[in-house]
C-alpha positions in Angstrom: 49.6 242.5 130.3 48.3 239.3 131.7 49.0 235.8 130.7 47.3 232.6 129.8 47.7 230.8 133.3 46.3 234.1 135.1 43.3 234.7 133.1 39.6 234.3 134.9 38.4 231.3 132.9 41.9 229.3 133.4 41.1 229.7 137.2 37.6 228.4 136.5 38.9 225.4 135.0 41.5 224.5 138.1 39.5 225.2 140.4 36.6 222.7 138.8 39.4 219.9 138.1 40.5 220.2 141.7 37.0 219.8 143.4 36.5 216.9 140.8 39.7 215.2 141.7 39.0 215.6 145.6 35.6 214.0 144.6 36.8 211.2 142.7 39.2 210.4 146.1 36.6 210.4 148.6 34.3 208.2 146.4 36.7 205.8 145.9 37.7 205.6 149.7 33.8 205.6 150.5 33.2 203.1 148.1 36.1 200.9 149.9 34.3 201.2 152.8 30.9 199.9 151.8 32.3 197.3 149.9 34.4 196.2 153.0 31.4 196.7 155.2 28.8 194.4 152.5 31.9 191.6 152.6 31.8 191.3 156.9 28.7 189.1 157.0 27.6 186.0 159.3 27.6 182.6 158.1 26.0 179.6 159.4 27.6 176.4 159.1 26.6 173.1 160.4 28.4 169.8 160.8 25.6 168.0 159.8 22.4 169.2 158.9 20.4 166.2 159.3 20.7 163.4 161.6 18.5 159.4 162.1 18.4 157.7 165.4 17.2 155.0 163.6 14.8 152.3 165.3 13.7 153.0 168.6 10.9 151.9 170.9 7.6 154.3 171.5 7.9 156.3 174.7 11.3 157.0 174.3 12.7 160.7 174.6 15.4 161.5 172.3 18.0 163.8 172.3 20.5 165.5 169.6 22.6 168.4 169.6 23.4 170.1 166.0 27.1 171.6 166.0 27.8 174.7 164.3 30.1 177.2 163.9 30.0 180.8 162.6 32.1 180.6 159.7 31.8 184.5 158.8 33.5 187.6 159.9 31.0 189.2 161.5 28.6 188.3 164.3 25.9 185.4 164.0 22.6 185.9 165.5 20.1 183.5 165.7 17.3 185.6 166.4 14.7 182.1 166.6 14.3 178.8 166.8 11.2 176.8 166.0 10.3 173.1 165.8 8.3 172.5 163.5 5.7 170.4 166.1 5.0 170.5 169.7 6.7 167.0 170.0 9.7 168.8 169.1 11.5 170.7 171.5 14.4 173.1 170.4 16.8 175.5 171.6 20.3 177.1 171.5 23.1 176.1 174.1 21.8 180.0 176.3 23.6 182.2 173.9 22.9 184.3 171.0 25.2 185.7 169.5 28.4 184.2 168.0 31.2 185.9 167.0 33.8 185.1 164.2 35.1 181.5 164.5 32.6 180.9 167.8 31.1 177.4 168.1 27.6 176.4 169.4 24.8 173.8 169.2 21.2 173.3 168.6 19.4 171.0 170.8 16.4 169.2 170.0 14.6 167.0 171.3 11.5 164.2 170.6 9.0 162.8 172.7 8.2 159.5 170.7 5.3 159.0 172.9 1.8 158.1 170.8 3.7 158.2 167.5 4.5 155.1 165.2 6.1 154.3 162.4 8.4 156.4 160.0 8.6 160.0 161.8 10.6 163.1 160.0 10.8 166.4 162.1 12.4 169.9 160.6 13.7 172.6 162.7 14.2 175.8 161.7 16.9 178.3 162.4 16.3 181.8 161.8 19.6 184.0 161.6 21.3 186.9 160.3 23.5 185.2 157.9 22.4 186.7 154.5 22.5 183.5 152.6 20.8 181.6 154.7 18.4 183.2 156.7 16.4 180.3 157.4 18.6 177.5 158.2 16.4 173.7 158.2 17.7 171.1 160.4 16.0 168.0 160.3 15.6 164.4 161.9 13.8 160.8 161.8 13.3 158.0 163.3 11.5 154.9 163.2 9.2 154.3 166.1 8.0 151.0 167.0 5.6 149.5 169.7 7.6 146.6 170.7 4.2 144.6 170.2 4.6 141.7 168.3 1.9 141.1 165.7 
């Protein structure tokens, strides 16, 4: 005579709450994982994202360096830099990657030659940082000829 606990279906039933309990574990130790992994991501951040030199005379080259720091927990990449005119010169300080905590700088500079008047310039940063992929750093100045009218 057999009893309950030995019977084929009882097995059955074990059997399927074990696999659905191993199941139930790995997914929730997978699902730590990706949510650990999404959470490790690079992050821009700039001391200043703008900056004015204020009045200065035509013909003068100016020069500026944006500080920055990667403020994330996982590597920064900025995979571009691009002025946004070919009076504009821009570029990082030789590196490209940045890992967590890691400072650097963005230098641009402006040939004022030609130009007059009230001049705004953007650079754009392009980056792995998931927030802000496309980071806009911009300056002005006012140019004059240093004729007198």
């Amino acid at each position: 005579m057999k009893t309950i606990n030995e019977t084929e279906p009882t097995i059955t039933i074990y059997f399927i709450m074990s696999l659905l309990i191993t199941l139930i574990v790995f997914l929730s130790f997978n699902a730590d994982f990706a949510v650990s992994a999404f959470e490790a991501r690079a992050k821009i951040l700039f001391e200043n994202e703008t900056y004015d030199f204020g009045t200065v005379e035509q013909g003068t080259r100016l020069e500026y360096s944006f500080k920055f720091v990667n403020d994330g927990s996982a590597p920064l990449v900025i995979e571009k830099v691009q002025p946004s005119c070919g009076c504009t010169g821009a570029l990082t300080d030789g590196e490209s990657e940045y890992s967590e905590g890691e400072s650097g700088e963005i230098k641009i500079t402006f040939n004022t030659q030609g130009r007059e008047g009230h001049q705004v310039k953007q650079v754009h940063i392009f980056t792995n940082d998931s927030e802000n992929p496309d980071k806009v750093l911009t300056f002005s100045c006012d140019i004059t000829t240093g004729k007198s009218n």
